[in-house]
Every structure is written in C-alpha cells, then in structure tokens.
N, C-alpha and C positions, 0 to 999 in steps of 0.2 A: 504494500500500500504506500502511496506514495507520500509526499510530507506535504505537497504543493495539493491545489485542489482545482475543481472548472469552476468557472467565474461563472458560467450559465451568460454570457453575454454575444457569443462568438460561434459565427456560421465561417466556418473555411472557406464556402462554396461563396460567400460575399466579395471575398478578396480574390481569386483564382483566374476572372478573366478581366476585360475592358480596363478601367481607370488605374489597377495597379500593374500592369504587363506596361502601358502606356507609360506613366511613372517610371518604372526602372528601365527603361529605356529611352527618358530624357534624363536621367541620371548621370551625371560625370563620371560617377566611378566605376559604370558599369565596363569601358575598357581596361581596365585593370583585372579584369574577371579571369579565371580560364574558361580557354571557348571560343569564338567569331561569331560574328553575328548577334541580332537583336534577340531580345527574348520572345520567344514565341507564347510560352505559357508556362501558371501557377497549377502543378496537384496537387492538392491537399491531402495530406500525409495523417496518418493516425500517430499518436505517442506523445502529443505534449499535453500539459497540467494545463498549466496558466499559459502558456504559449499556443499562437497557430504555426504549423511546421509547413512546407510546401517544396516539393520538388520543381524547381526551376531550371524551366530548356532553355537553352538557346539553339540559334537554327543548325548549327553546325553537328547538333546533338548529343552536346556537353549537357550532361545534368551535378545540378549545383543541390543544396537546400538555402531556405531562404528561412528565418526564424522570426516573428515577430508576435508582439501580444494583439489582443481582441479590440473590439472594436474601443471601449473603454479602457482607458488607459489606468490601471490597478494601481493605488499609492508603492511606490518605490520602483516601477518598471524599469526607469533608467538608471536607477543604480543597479539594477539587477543587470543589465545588460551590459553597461559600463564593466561591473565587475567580470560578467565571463569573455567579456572582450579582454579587459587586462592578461585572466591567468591562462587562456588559451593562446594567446602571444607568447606569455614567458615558458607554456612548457613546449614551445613549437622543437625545441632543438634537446626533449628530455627523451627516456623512454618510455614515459605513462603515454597511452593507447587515447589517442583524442581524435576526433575530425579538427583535418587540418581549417583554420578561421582566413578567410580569403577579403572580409568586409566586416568593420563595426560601426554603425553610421546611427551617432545619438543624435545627427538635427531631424526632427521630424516633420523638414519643408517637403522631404521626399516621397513617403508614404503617410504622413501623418502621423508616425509614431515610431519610435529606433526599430532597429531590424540589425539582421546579421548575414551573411553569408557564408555559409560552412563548407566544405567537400562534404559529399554523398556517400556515408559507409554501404558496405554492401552487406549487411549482414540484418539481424532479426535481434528484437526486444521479447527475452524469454519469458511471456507471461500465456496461463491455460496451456493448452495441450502442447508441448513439445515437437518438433516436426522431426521425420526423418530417423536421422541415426541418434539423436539425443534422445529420442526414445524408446529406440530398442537396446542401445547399449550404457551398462551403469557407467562404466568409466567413459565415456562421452562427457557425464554429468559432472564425476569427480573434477575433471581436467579442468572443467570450466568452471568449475565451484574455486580449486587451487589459484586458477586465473584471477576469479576475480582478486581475492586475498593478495595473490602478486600485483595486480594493479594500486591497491589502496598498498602497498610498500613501495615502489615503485615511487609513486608520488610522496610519503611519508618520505625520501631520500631526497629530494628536490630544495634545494637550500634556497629561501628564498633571497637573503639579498644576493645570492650569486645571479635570481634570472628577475632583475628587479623587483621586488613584491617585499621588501624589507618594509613598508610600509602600506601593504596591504591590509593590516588589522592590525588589533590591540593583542598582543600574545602573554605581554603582564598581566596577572590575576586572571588570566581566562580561565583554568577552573573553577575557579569557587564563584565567578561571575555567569557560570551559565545556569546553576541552581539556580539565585537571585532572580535570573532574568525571565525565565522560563516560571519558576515560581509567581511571579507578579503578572505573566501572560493568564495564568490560569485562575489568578485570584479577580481580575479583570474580569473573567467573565459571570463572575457572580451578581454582577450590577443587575442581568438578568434575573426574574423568579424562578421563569421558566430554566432556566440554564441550572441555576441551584438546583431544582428537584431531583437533575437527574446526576448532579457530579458526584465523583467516584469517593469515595470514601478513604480512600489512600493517598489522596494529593499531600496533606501536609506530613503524612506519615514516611512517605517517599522523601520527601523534600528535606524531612529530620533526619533521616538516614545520611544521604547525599552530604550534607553539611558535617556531617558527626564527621565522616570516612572519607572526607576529601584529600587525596593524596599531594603529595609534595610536587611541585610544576614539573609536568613532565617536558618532551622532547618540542622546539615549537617546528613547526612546518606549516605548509600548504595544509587546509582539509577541504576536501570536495563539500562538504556538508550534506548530501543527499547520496548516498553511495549505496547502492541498492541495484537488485535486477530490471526495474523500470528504468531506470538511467546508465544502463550498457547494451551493447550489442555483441552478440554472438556470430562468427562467420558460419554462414550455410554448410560449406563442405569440410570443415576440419574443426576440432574440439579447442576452439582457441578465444576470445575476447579481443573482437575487435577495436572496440573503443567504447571510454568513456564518455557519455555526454550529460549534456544541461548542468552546467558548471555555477549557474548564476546563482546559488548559496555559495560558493567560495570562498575562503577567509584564512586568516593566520590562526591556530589554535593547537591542539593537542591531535595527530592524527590518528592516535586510538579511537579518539570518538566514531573516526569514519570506518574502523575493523568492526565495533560495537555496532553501529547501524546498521552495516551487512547482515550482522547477526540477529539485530531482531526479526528476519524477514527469515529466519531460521527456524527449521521444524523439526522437535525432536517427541521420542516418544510418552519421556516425563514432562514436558511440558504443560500448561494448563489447556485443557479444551477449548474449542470453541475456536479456533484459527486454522485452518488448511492452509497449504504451502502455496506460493504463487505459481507454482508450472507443477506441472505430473506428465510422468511420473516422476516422484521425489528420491524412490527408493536407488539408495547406494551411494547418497549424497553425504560427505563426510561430518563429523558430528562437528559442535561447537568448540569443542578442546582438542581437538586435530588441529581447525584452522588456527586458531590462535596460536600454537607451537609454533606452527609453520610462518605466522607472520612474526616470531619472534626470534626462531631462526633468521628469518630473509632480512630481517633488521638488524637485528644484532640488540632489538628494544626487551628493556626486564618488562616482563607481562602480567608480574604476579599479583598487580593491581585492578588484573580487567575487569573481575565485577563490580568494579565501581562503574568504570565507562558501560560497561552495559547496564546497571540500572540507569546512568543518566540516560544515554543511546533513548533508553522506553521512555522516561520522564517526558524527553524535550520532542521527542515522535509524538506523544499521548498530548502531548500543550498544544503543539500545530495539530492536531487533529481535530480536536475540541477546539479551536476556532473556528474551524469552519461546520461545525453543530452548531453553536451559536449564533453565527449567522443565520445558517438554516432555521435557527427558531425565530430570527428577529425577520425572516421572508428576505432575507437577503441572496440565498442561492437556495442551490434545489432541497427539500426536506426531507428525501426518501436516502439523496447521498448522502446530506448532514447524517441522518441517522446509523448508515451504514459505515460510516469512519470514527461514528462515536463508540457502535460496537467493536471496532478495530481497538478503539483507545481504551476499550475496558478489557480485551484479554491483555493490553501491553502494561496496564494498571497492575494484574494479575500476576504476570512476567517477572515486573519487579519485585513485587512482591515474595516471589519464588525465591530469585535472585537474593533479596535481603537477606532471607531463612528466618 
C-alpha cells in the first residue's frame, strides 16, 4: 500500500491529446529530448499516486514518460518535484537502479503545472498476480526480493555531499524528530469527531515506545522515503530490478528507515491477520531477518537496532494513511479508499504493536 494517495481530481485521458501535445511542442526544451521530431502523442500510463504518468512519442518513435500532477495542483507539488529533480541528477553517475531524468521544468507557463521527463523502463510494477516466470518459479521471487534490499544499500552508500545533496535535509536530530512529527500529524487529526471515533488505540502507546528506545544517530544518507514494491520495476525476462522510481519523498535521514519500509509490505506467517501480500504468489519469499542480515552484510551497517526502524517504518506509514481517512471523512476524496487504507493502518497499528512485545 502505498504512503501517497488519488486526489480523486485527475482524468489522464484530459491531458493525453490536443492542448498538451501542442504545448510540448512549443516548448524550448523539447530539442534537448532524445528522439526527432514533434511529439505526436500522450498515453496515459497506470502506477502513479498523486501523479498523472504518460508515455510520450515523438515521430521518430522515441518513447519518453512525461510525469506531472492532476488537474489541481496539491499543497507542496513543487517541492515534491523540485526534490526528485535534484536526487535523480545527483544519483545519474551512482549505481542505484533509477530512470535516467532527461527534463525538470518547475515554470508552469508550459503545461500549467511542473512536469518531468524520465526515460521509459521496460519492465512491470509487481502488484496482484505475478506474470510469467515470477510465478512459476520461487527463486525468481527470492532474486528480486534480495534486489530490492541491494537497491535500498546501494543508495544507503551514496554520500551525499560527494553528489551535491549535503544540503538536501536536516540529518541532525532526525531520529527523535520523526516521532515528534508524525506524532502531531496524527494528533491533528483528532480536530475531527468523526476521525476520533475511529482512531487506533495505540497511537500514543507506539509513540511512548518510539521515544523510550530511540537509538543513538545513526548513519546519514540519501533515503528514498517510499521504498516499497509500488515504487520499483521488475524486468520482464530476467529476475532483476530495474529501477527505482517516484523519488519525490526524498530527503537526508537514516537509510534504515527505507530497509524498514520495505518491510512493512512484508508477509510472514506470525504476523497479525488481516493483511495479504501485495503480489502472489508470495510463497518462497525470504523472511524478515534474512533481508536485514543481508543489508547488513552489503553495508557493513550494525543492524541490531532494527526494531526500532520498523516500529517507526509502521508509525509514520499508519500517520500518512490516516490522512487520507480523514479526508475521506471530511468529503475530501473518495470514502470507500479512505476506509480501505484506514484498515491498512490498523493491521500496521497491530505490527507495531507485535514488534514492541
């Protein structure tokens, strides 16, 4: 489940032909593109949250993606885009697994609103039924499971003032600041009644833990901040991870959090009810304490701290999820999604709870 959510605002099929094909093709920057030729046309692509995604031709038969937000422009859009423009520049020359960024264009004289231009991976977002060989054979799964793990290290080795981004975040106090902040996200939404009747019972109980068991500053780095199998792609014909995408949570912080996020999207047998895995077949998929070795090997990072990062991992997933329930109660986006990411936020309530002991 993802951490981002639909605006309920945005037809793909609004943007795809006449006034915005026209547009990027009075555009300046559109010769800088790879390719020749005018753009022919927008397809509207499945797989973003808060974004419309769109596979862009031009005549030659170059296909691009083209990324921008819905019709309404969402509080912080530009910084959100601002940022995945910055970190997908600085890792252009690293080896974390990204579509290469060809355009980041924050004036919005040209479509109305920032936009990006990506290269086109060729591979699939493993969510529901598995295609192909990743579901008839386990070690397809494991490879790609290890994958992911190696990409969130990968990136945890990315020194940021070496690829400019020394000043991409606050890396001071950023543990004990993401309790705090995440904690006032959720107290926030008590302003509701309706929101109160149905909050979890564990918010400030998590929240005491979290504060008790705050470990000592760990390593700082890049962290993707949504690090999850909706935000990778998988190649078609080999057990591999193509890339990373949707960068625009990005920041300086502790990169465990992003090994921890992986993991709440992780399905084991003791775990609590009520959550199934995002793809099936699940079976033969390595456990929880495999991958963490394994990113602790690939690191060289002491790991013996994780259950902390994965009770937060759930805290600060369960806070963005329950925003957008809240909404949903105040008729702000859809009521039937609201409700279904609220039930999301109570097995991750669960989770932690697990995790605590």
């Amino acid at each position: 489940m993802s951490a981002s959510d639909t605006s309920g605002n945005k037809n793909p099929a609004d943007y795809a032909d006449g006034p915005e094909v026209g547009r990027l093709n009075a555009w300046s920057g559109l010769g800088a593109l790879p390719g020749d030729g005018p753009v022919t046309s927008l397809t509207p692509l499945t797989g973003g949250a808060q974004n419309l995604l769109f596979t862009l031709h031009r005549a030659d038969g170059t296909e691009l993606v083209l990324r921008r937000p819905g019709r309404h422009l969402r509080t912080g859009a530009l910084d959100a885009f601002r940022r995945e423009g910055r970190v997908l520049t600085a890792l252009a020359d690293t080896d974390v697994p990204h579509p290469r960024l060809y355009a980041s264009v924050l004036d919005e004289d040209v479509l109305g609103a920032p936009f990006s231009v990506l290269e086109k991976i060729d591979g699939f977002t493993p969510r529901g039924t598995l295609p192909g060989r990743y579901a008839e054979d386990p070690g397809w799964r494991r490879a790609v499971a290890f994958a992911l793990v190696d990409a969130a290290a990968s990136l945890a080795a990315v020194d940021p003032a070496a690829h400019g981004l020394a000043d991409f975040g606050r890396p001071e106090g950023w543990l004990p600041r993401q309790t705090s902040k995440y904690l006032n996200m959720l107290h926030g939404y008590r302003a509701d009644p309706a929101y109160r009747e149905h909050e979890s019972p564990l918010v400030d109980t998590v929240a005491d833990w979290l504060r008790a068991h705050t470990p000592e500053q760990g390593a700082t780095g890049v962290v993707h901040g949504d690090l999850q199998f909706a935000n990778v792609m998988f190649a078609h014909d080999t057990p591999r991870l193509a890339a990373v995408v949707d960068w625009e949570m990005a920041s300086l912080g502790d990169p465990l959090l992003d090994l921890a996020w992986i993991l709440t999207a992780w399905r084991e047998e003791a775990d609590p009810p009520g959550s199934a895995p995002q793809f099936q077949p699940w079976e033969g998929m390595p456990g929880r304490a495999e991958l963490v070795a394994h990113y602790g090997r690939a690191t060289g990072r002491d790991v013996s701290a994780f259950r902390w990062y994965q009770v937060l991992a759930c805290f600060r997933l369960a806070a963005l999820l329950e925003g957008t329930y809240a909404r949903a109660l105040a008729g702000k986006t859809d009521l039937a999604m609201g409700e279904g990411l609220h039930a999301y936020a109570g097995w991750l309530w669960a989770k932690a709870r697990q995790e605590i002991g």
